[in-house]
Each structure stands twice: as C-alpha cells, then as structure tokens.
N, C-alpha and C positions, 0 to 999 in steps of 0.2 A: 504494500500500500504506500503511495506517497506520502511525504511527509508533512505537507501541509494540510493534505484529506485527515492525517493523523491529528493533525492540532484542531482544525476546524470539530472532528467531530469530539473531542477531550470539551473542547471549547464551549458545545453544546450540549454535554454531561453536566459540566461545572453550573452553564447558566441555569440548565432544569433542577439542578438540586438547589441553589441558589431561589429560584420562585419557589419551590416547594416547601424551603423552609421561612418562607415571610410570607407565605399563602394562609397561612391558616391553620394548614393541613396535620393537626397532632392526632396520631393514636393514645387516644384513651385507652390502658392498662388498667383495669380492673382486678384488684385480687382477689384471690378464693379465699373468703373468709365469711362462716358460718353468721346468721344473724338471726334473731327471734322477733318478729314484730306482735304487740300485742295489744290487746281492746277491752276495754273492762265491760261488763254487761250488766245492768238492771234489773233482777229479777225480784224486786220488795214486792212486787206487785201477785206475789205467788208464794206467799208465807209458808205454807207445805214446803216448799220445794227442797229436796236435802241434797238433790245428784242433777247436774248438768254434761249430757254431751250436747257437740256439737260436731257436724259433719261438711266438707268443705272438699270440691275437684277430686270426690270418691275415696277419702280418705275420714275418720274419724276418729276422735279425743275417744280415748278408753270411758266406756259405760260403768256406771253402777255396778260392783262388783269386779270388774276388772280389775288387774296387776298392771301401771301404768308402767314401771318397768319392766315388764317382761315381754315388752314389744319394742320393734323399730319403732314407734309411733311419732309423727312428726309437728301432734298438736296434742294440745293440753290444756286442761282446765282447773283451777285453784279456786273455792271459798274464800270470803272473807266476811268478817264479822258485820259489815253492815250491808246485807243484802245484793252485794256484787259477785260475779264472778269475774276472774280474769283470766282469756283465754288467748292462747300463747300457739305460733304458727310459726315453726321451725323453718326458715326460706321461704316464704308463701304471704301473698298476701290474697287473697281471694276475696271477690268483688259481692259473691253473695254466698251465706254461709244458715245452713240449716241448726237449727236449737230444737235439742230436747230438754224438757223440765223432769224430773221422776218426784217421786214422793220418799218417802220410808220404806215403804215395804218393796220399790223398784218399779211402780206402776205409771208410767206415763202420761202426766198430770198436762204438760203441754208442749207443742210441738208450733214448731211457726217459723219462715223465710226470712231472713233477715239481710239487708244490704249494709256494707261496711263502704265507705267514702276514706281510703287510705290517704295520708298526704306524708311523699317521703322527705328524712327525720338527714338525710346524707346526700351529700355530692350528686355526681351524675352515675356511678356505680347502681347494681342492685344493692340494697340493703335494708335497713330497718325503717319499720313507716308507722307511723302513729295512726290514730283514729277515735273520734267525740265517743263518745259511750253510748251503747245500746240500750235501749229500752224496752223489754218485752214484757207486755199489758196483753192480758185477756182481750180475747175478737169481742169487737160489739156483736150484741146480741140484734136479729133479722128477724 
C-alpha cells in the first residue's frame, strides 16, 4: 500500500475516534449487583388478617405455613405491628401484583389486584425503586 493511502487512512481512524469520543457516545456499564425493592401494604382494614401472600410475573411470597427459607423464593412478606405488611421483591419490580389476606386458621379472608407505580430510588442502572403504600379495603358492596 502506498504511503500516503497509509497516512490518509490512520488519518481517518484518528479523526473517527476523535468524534466518537466528544459525541456523546458513552457505554453505560452497569454492575451485577443484587437489589431488593420494597412497598409496604395496608391491610388495618382487615383486622382478622394474621398471613399475607402475595403473587407477582408467576412467582409467589411463601403462604401460611410455608418455610420461607427453604425455597429459592424471590419475594417476601414481613408483619409489623401497626397493620402493615412489607413486601420485598428480590430484582423485580412488577407493575401489578396479586394479595392474598388469610385469617388464623389459613382461610382466605381476601384476595384482590393490586397496581404498584415504582419510581426508581438509583442512576440509570436497574436497581432498587420505591413505591407510596398500598391500601387494601374491602370491595364495595353491589
């Protein structure tokens, strides 16, 4: 190859990396690291209630009587003393998510579709997102 065919096309290496990098043009690197986004729930309105799952993109928080550890399970659900629960979604944030209420003895007091309005908590990566609190009230009565 000639020698100036050699510099001309060096020439237009240099200048295309040269726009490239004052374009704009960055790869976003995202790392792999594990995040739990979580939502706390309302259930005062269901005084019975002693046992909440909830199920979400075919997966489900361990039921009444289940061993939370003794699954992969990727969602979860925690009591707290003033009529909340707070349910916890390993990677996942899912747009709508099904609630069951149980009773004491494991009987299925209520059940009802619930939408979550995520707003993420980080960067431009996936990762942890918050969300207002659920509220599940008994259906009006028809």
């Amino acid at each position: 190859m000639p020698r100036t065919l050699l510099r001309a096309l060096a020439a237009v290496v240099l200048l295309g990396g040269a726009v490239a990098g004052t374009s704009g043009c960055v790869v976003n690197a995202c790392p792999t690291i594990a995040y739990i986004s979580t939502v706390v729930v309302d259930v005062s309105a269901f005084p019975a209630a002693t046992d909440l799952q909830f199920c979400a993109d075919g997966q489900c928080s361990p039921g009444p009587g289940e061993d939370a550890s003794s699954s992969a399970n990727l969602f979860s659900a925690s009591p707290s003393a003033d009529g909340t629960w707070s349910m916890s979604f390993d990677m996942s944030t899912p747009d709508l998510v099904d609630i069951r209420l149980f009773d004491a003895q494991g009987a299925v007091i209520h059940e009802s579709e619930q939408e979550i309005s995520w707003t993420r908590t980080e960067g431009q990566c996936p990762g942890p997102a918050s969300a207002d609190p659920l509220v599940v009230e008994p259906a009006a009565a028809s």
